[in-house]
Backbone as CSV, one residue per row, in Angstrom:
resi,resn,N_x,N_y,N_z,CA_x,CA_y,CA_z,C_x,C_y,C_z
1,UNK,-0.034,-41.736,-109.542,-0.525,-41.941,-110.883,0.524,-41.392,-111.841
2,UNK,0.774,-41.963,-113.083,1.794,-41.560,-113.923,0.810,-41.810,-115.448
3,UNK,1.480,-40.863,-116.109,0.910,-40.348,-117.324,2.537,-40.490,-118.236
4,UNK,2.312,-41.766,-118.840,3.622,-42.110,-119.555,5.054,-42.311,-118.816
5,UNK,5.920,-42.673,-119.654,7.057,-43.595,-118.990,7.901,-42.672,-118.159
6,UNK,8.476,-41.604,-118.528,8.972,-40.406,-117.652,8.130,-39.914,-116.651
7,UNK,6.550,-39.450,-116.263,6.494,-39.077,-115.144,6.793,-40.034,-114.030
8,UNK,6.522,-39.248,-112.913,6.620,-39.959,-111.301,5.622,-39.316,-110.872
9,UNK,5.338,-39.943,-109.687,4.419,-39.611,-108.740,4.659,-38.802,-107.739
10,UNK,4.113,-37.983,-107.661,4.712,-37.144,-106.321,3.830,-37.225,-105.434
11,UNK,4.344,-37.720,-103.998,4.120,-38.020,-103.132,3.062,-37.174,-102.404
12,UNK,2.287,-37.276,-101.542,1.351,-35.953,-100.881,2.180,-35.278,-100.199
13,UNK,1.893,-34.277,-99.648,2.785,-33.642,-98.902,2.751,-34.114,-97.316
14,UNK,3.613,-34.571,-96.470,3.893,-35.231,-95.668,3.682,-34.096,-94.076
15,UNK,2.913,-34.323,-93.789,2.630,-33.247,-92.386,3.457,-34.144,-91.023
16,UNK,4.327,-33.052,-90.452,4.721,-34.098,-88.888,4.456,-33.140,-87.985
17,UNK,3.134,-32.805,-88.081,2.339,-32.047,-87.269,2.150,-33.239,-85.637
18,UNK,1.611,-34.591,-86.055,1.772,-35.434,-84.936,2.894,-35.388,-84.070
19,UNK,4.412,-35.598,-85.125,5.603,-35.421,-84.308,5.680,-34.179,-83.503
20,UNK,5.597,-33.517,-83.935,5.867,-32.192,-83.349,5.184,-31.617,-82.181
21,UNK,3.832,-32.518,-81.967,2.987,-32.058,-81.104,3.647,-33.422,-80.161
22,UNK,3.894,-34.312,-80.495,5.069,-35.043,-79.362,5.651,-34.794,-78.665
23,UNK,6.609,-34.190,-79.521,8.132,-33.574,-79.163,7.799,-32.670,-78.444
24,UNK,6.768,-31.753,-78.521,6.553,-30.108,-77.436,6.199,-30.898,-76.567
25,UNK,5.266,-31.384,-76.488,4.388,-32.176,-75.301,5.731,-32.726,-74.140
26,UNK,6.771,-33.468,-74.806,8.069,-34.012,-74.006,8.672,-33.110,-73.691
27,UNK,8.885,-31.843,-74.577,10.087,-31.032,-73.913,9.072,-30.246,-72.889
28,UNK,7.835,-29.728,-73.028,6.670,-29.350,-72.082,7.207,-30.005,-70.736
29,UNK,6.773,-31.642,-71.150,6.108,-32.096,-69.682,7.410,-32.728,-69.141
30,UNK,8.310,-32.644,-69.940,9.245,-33.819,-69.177,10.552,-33.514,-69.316
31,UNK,10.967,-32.995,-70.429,12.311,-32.468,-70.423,13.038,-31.048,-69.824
32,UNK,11.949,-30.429,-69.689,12.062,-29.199,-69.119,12.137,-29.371,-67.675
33,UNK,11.527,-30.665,-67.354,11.115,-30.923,-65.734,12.368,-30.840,-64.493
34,UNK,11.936,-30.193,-63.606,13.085,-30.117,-62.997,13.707,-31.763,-61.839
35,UNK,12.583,-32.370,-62.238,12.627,-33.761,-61.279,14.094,-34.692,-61.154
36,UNK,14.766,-34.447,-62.390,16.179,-34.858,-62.512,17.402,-34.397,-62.133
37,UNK,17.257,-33.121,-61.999,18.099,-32.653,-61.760,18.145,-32.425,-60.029
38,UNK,16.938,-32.442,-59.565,16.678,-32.038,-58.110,16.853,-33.298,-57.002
39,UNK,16.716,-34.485,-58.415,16.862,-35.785,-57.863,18.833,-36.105,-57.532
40,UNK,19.275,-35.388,-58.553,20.508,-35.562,-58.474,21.058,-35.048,-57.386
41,UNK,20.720,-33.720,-56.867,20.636,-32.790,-56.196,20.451,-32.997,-54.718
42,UNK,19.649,-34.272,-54.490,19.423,-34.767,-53.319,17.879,-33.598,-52.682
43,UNK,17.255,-33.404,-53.606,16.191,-32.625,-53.092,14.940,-32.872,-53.603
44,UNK,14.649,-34.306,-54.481,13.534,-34.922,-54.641,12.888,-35.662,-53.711
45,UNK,11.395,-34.498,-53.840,11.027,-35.101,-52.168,9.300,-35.056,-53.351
46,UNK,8.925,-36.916,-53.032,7.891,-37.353,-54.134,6.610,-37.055,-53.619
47,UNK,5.871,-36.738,-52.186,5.188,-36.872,-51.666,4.666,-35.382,-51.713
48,UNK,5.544,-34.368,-51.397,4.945,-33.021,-52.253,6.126,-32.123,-52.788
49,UNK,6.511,-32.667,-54.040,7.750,-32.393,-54.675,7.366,-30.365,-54.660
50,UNK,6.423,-30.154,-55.113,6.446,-28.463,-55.129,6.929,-27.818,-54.032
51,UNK,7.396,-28.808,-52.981,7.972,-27.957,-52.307,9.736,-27.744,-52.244
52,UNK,10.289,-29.141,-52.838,11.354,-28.920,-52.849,12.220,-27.949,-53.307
53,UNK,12.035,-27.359,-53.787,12.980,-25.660,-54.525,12.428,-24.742,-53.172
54,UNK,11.513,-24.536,-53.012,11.125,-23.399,-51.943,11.296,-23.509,-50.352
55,UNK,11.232,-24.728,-50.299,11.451,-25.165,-48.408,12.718,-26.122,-48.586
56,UNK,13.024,-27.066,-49.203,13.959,-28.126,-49.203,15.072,-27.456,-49.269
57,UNK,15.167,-26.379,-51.270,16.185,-26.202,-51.504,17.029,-24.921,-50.402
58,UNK,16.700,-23.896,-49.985,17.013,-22.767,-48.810,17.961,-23.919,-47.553
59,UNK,17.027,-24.842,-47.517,17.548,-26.035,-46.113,19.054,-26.675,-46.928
60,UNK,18.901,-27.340,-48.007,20.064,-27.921,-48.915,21.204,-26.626,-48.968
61,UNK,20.801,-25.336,-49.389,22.330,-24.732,-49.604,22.488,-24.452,-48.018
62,UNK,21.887,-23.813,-47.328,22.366,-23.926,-45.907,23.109,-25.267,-44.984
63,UNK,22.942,-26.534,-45.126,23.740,-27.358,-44.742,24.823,-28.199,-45.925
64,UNK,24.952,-26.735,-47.020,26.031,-27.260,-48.018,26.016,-28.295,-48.760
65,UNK,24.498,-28.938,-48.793,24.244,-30.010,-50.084,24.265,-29.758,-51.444
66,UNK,23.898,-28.635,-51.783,24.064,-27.766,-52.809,24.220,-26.328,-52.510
67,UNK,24.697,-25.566,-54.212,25.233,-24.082,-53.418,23.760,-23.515,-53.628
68,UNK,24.073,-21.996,-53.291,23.201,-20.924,-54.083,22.951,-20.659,-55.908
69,UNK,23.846,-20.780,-56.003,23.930,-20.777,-57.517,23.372,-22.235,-58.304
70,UNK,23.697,-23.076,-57.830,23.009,-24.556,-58.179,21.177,-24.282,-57.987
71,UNK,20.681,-23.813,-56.621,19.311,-23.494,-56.002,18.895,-22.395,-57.519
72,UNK,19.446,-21.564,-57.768,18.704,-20.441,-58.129,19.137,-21.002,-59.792
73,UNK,19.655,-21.674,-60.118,19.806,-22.917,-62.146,18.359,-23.336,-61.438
74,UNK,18.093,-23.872,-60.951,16.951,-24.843,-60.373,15.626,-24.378,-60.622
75,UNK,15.526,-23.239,-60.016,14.448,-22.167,-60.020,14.287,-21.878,-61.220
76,UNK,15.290,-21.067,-61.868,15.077,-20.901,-63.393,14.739,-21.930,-63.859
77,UNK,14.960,-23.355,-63.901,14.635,-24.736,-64.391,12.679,-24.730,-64.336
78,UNK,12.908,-24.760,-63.263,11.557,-24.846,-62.899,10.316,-23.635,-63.393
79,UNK,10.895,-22.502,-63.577,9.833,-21.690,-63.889,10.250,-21.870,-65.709
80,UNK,11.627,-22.393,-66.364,11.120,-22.458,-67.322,9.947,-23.730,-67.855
81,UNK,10.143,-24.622,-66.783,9.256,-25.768,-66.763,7.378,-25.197,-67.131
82,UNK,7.624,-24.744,-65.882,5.952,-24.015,-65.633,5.705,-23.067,-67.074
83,UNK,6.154,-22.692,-67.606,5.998,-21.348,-69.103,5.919,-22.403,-69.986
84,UNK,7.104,-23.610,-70.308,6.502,-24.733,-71.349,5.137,-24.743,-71.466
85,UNK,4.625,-25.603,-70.136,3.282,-26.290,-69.851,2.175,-24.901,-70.348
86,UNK,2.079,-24.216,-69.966,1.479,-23.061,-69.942,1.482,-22.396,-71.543
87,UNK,2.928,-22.549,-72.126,2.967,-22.497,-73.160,2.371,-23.464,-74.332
88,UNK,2.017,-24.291,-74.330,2.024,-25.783,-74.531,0.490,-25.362,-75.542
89,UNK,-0.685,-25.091,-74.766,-1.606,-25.473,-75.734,-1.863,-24.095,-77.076
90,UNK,-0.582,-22.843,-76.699,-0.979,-22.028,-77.682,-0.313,-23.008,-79.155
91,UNK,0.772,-23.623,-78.732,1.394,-24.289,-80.030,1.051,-25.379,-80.677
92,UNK,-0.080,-26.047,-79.617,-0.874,-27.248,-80.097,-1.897,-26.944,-80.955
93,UNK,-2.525,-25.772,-80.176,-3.748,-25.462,-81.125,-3.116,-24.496,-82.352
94,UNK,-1.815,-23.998,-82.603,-1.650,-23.484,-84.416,-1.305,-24.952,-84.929
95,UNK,-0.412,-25.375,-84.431,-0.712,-26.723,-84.984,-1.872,-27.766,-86.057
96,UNK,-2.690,-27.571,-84.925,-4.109,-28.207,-85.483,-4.870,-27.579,-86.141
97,UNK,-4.762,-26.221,-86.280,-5.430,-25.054,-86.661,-4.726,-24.969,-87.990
98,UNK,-3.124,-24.961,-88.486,-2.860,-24.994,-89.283,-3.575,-26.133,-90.109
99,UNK,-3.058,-27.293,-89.976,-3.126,-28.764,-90.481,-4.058,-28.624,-90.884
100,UNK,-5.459,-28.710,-89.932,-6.864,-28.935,-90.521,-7.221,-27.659,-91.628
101,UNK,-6.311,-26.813,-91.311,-7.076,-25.570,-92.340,-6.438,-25.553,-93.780
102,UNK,-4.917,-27.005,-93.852,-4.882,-27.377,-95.030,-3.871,-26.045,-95.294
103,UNK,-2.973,-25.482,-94.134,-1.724,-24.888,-94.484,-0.766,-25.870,-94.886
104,UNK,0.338,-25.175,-96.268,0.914,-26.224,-96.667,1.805,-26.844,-95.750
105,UNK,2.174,-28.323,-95.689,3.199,-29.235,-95.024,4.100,-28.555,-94.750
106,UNK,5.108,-27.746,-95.577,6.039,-26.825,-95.681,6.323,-25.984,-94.479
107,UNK,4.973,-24.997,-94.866,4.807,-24.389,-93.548,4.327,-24.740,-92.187
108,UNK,3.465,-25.343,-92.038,3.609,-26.442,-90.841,4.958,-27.123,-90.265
109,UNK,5.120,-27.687,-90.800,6.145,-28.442,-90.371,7.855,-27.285,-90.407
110,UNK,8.121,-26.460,-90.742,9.307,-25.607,-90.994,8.473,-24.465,-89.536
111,UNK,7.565,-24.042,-89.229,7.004,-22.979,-88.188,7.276,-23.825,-87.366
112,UNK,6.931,-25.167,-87.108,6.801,-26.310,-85.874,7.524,-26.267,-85.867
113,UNK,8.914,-26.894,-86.558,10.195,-27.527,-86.118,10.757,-26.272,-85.546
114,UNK,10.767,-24.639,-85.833,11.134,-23.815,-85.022,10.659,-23.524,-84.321
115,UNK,9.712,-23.474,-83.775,9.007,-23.354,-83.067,9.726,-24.392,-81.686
116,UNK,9.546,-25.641,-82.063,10.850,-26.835,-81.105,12.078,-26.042,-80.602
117,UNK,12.962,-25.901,-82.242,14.190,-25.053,-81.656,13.949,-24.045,-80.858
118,UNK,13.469,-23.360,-80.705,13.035,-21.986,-80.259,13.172,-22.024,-78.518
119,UNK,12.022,-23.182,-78.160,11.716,-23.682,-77.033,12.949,-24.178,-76.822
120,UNK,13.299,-25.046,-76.983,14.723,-25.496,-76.386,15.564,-24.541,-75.786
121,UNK,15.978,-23.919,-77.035,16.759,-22.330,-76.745,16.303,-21.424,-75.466
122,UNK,14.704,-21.703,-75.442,14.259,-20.708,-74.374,14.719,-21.884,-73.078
123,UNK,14.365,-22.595,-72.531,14.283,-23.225,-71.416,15.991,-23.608,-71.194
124,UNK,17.164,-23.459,-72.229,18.908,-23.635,-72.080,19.296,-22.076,-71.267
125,UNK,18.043,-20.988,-72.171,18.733,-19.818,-72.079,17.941,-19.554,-70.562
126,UNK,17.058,-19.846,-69.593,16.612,-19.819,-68.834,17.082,-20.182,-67.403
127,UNK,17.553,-21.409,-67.641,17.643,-22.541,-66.684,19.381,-22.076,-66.750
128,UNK,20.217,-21.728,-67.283,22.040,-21.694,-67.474,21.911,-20.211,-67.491
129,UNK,21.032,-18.958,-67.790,21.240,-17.617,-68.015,21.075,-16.824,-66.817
130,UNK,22.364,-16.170,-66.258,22.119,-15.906,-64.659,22.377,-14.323,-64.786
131,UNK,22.408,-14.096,-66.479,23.030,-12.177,-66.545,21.994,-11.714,-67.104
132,UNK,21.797,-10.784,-67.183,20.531,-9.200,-67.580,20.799,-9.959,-69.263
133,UNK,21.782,-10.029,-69.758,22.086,-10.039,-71.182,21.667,-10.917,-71.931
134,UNK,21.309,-12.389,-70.923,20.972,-13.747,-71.326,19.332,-13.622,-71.136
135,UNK,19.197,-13.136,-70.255,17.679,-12.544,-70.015,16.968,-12.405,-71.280
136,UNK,17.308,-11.147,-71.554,17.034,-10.600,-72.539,16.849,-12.124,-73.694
137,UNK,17.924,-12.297,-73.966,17.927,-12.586,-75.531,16.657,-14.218,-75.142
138,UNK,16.185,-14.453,-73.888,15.314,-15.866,-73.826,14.246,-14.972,-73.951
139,UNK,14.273,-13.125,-74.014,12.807,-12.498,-74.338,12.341,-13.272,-75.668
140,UNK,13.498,-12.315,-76.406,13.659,-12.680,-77.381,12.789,-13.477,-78.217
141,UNK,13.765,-15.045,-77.282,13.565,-16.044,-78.068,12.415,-16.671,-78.172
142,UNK,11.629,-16.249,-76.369,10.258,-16.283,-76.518,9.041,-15.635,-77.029
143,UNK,9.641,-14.613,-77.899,8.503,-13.822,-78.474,8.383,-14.492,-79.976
144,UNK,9.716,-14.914,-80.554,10.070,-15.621,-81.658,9.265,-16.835,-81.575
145,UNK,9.326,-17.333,-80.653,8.392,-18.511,-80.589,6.716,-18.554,-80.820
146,UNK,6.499,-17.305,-79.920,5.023,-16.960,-79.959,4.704,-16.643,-81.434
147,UNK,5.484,-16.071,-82.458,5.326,-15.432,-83.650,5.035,-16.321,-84.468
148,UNK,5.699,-17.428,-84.424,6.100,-18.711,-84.512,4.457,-19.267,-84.937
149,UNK,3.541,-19.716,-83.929,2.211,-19.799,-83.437,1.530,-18.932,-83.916
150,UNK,1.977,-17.616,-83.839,0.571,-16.525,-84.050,0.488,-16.944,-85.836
151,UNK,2.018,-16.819,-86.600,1.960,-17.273,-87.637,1.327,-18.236,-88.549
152,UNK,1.231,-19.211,-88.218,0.229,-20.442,-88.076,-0.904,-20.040,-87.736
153,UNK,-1.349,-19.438,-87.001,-2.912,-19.352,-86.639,-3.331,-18.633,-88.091
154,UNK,-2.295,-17.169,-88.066,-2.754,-16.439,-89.103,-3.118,-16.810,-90.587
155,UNK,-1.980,-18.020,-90.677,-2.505,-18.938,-92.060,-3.485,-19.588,-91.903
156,UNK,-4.086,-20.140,-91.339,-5.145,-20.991,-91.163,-6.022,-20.352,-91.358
157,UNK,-6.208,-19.155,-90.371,-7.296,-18.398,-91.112,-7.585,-18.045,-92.320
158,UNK,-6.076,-17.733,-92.985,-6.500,-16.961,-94.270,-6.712,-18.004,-95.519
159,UNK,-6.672,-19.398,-95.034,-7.056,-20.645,-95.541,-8.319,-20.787,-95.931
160,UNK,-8.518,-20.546,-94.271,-10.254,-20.540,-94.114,-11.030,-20.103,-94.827
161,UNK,-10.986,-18.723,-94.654,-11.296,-17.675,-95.232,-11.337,-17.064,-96.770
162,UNK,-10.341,-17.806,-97.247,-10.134,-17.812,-98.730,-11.072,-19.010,-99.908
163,UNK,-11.429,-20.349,-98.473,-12.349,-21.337,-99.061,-14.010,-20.634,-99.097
164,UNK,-14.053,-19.771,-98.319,-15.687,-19.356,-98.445,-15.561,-18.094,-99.359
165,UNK,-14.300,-17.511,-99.952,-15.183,-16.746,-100.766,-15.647,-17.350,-102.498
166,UNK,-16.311,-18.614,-102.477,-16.320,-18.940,-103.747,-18.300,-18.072,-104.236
């Protein structure tokens, strides 16, 4: 709506709360997954893949299909896999918790999108981090993440909470 020849309209504020709950969901379920790499690896076994890192991979570096150090990227792969998933519905539900509670776009979407980076960072610094030092800083990066979430929840509430005291 415009009120004379100079205003404009400003747009609503644009939530990519959907995207974002995408994008985790992929780096969750699928990008984090260790199925590609294990496939490359010659140790994708489809019929009961959970076993390949624990029985396959020990058999693979012992007849020199892959090393030790390749086996144990893998492992880290995989348990950062398992912490995504696991991780997954605390960031869905600030998400939705934000949105519906009518936290601004801004913040939604700027907590989410780090919240993304964050994760990434955790599952690079996981899956490639083989020193005490790299350790550490995927604590870090996973507590940053959680803050990330708790943050969001905490607005929502105080959303909430601020609509009932009329």
């Amino acid at each position: 709506m415009s009120f004379g020849s100079n205003a404009t309209a400003v747009p609503p504020p644009f939530y990519y709360s959907a995207h974002l709950l995408i994008l985790n969901f992929l780096i969750a379920y699928s990008f984090s997954s260790t199925r590609i790499p294990k496939m490359l690896a010659g140790l994708d076994h489809n019929i009961n893949p959970r076993e390949d890192l624990a029985v396959r991979g020990t058999k693979a570096v012992e007849k020199g299909k892959i090393t030790q150090t390749q086996l144990d990227g893998l492992k880290r792969l995989q348990a950062a896999h398992d912490n995504s998933i696991e991780h997954f519905p605390l960031f869905a539900s600030a998400i939705v918790m934000a949105m519906f509670a009518g936290v601004s776009a801004d913040s939604v979407n700027s907590l989410g999108l780090l919240y993304s980076l964050l994760r990434i960072a955790y599952i690079v610094a996981y899956w490639k981090g083989s020193s005490l030092k790299i350790s550490w800083f995927r604590s870090v990066v996973y507590w940053a993440g959680n803050i990330s979430c708790l943050r969001l929840i905490w607005l929502a509430g105080v959303m909430v909470n601020s609509s009932k005291k009329s």
